[in-house]
C-alpha positions as CSV (number, residue, x, y, z in Angstrom):
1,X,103.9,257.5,103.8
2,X,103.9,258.9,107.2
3,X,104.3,262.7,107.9
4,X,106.4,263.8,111.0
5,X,103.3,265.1,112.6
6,X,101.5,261.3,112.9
7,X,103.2,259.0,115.9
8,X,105.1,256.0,114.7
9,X,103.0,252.7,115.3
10,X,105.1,249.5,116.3
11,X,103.0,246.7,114.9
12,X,104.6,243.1,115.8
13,X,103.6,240.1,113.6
14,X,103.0,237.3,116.1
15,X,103.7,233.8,113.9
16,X,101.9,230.8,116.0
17,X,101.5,227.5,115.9
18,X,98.3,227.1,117.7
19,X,97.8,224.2,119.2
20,X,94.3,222.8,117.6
21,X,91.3,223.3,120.0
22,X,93.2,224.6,122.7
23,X,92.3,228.3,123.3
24,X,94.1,228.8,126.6
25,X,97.6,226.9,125.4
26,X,97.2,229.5,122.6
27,X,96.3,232.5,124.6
28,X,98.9,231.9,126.9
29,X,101.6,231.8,123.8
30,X,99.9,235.1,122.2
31,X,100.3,236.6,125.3
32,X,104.1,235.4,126.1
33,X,105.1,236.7,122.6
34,X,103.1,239.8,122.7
35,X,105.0,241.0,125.7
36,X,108.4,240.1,124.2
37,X,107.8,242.0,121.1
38,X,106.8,245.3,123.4
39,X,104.9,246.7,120.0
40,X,101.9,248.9,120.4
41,X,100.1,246.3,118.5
42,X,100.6,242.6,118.6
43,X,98.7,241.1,115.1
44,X,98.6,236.8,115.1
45,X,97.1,234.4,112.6
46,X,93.4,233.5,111.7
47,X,92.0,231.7,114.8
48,X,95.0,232.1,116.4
49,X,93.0,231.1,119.6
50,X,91.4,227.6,118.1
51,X,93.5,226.7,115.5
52,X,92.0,226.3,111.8
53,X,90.5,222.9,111.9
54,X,88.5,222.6,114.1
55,X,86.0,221.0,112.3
56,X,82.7,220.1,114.7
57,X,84.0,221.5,117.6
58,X,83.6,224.5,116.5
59,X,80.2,225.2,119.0
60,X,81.9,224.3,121.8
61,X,85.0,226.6,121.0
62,X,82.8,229.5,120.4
63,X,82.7,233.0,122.4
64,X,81.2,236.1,123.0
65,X,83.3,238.9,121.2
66,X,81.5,241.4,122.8
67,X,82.9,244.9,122.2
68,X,83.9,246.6,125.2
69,X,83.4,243.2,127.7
70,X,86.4,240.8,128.5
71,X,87.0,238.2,126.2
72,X,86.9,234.3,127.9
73,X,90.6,234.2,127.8
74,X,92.3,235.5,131.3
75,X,95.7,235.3,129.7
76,X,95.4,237.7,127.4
77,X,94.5,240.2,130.1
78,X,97.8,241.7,131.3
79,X,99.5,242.6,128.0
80,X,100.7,246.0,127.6
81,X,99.3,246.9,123.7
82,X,96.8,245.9,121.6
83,X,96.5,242.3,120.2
84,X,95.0,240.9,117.3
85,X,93.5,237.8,117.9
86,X,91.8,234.8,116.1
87,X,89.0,233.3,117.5
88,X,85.6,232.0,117.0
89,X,82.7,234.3,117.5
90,X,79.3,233.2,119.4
91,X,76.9,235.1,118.4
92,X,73.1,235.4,116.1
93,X,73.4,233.8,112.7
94,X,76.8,232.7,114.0
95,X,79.2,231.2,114.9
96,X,81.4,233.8,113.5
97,X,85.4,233.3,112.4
98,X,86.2,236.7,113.8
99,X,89.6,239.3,114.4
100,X,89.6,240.7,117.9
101,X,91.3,243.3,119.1
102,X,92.0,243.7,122.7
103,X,93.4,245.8,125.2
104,X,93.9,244.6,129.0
105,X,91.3,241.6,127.6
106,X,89.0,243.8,126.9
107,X,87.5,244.0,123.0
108,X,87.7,247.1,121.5
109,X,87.0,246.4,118.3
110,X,86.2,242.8,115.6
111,X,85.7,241.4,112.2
112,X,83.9,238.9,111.0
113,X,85.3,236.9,108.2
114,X,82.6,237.9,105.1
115,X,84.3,235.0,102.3
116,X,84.2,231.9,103.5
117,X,86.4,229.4,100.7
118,X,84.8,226.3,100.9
119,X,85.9,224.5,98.3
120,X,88.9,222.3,98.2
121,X,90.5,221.5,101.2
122,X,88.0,224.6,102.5
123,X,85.0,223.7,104.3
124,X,83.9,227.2,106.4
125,X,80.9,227.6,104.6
126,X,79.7,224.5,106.7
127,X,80.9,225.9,109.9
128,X,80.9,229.5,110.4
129,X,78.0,232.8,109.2
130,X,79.5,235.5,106.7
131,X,80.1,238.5,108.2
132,X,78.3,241.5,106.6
133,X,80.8,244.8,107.6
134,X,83.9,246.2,106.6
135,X,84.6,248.8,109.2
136,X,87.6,250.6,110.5
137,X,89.1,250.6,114.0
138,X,90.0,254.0,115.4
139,X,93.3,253.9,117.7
140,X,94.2,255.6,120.4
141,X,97.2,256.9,118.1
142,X,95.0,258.5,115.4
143,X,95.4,255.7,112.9
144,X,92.8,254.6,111.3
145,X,92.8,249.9,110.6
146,X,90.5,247.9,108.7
147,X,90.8,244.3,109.4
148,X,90.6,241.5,106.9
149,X,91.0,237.5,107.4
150,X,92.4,235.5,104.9
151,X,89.6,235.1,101.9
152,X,88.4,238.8,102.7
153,X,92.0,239.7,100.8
154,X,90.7,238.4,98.1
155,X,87.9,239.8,97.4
């Protein structure tokens, strides 16, 4: 429960469709609804940027999540908050399926996915590295997030 003396936080849920393997399509709809919902923080799916399946194209949709450096998309550059977004991390014992946030395109913070179901209809295992962290995001409003993706929940 809040106390009067912490700032309110206006957290949109951004519900996508991504379009599978089509990272500026889906940036460009992040970004459209992000701006119409006006919250301080825009959150959208699990590789909200890829799509889920992406199956062996997964190399080729990778990127550096870098924080503090401008993530590949352009699109996402001239939102107003924060946003939440689901892409697939290049990086050492990668690629990652990783939660960015951004500002003005810019990371600011991530996490990797750590449980990967692959079982089933599942198959990330195959594809993507665990990630080995669970770490908090400090906003600029004194609130303090830990990110999770999907499995993480779980566990």
């Amino acid at each position: 429960m809040m106390s009067r003396s912490e700032p309110a936080l206006r957290l949109a849920v951004v519900q996508t469709a991504p379009v599978l393997r089509e990272p500026a399509s889906n940036a460009r709809a992040i970004a459209d609804h992000a701006r119409a919902a006006a919250a301080d923080i825009a959150l959208t799916p699990e590789l909200s940027l890829t799509g889920y399946d992406v199956g062996d194209a997964v190399h080729d949709l990778a990127r550096e999540v870098v924080v503090g450096r401008a993530l590949a998309e352009p699109e996402l550059g001239d939102i107003p908050g924060f946003v939440i977004a689901g892409c697939i991390e290049d990086a050492p014992r990668g690629p990652f399926n990783t939660a960015a946030v951004l500002h003005a395109g810019r990371v600011h913070f991530r996490h990797r996915k750590i449980y990967l179901p692959t079982y089933g209809m599942f198959d990330e295992g195959r594809w993507f590295g665990h990630g080995s962290a669970l770490d908090v995001w400090q906003t600029p409003w004194g609130w303090r997030i830990g990110l999770l993706i999907c499995e993480d929940f779980w566990h």
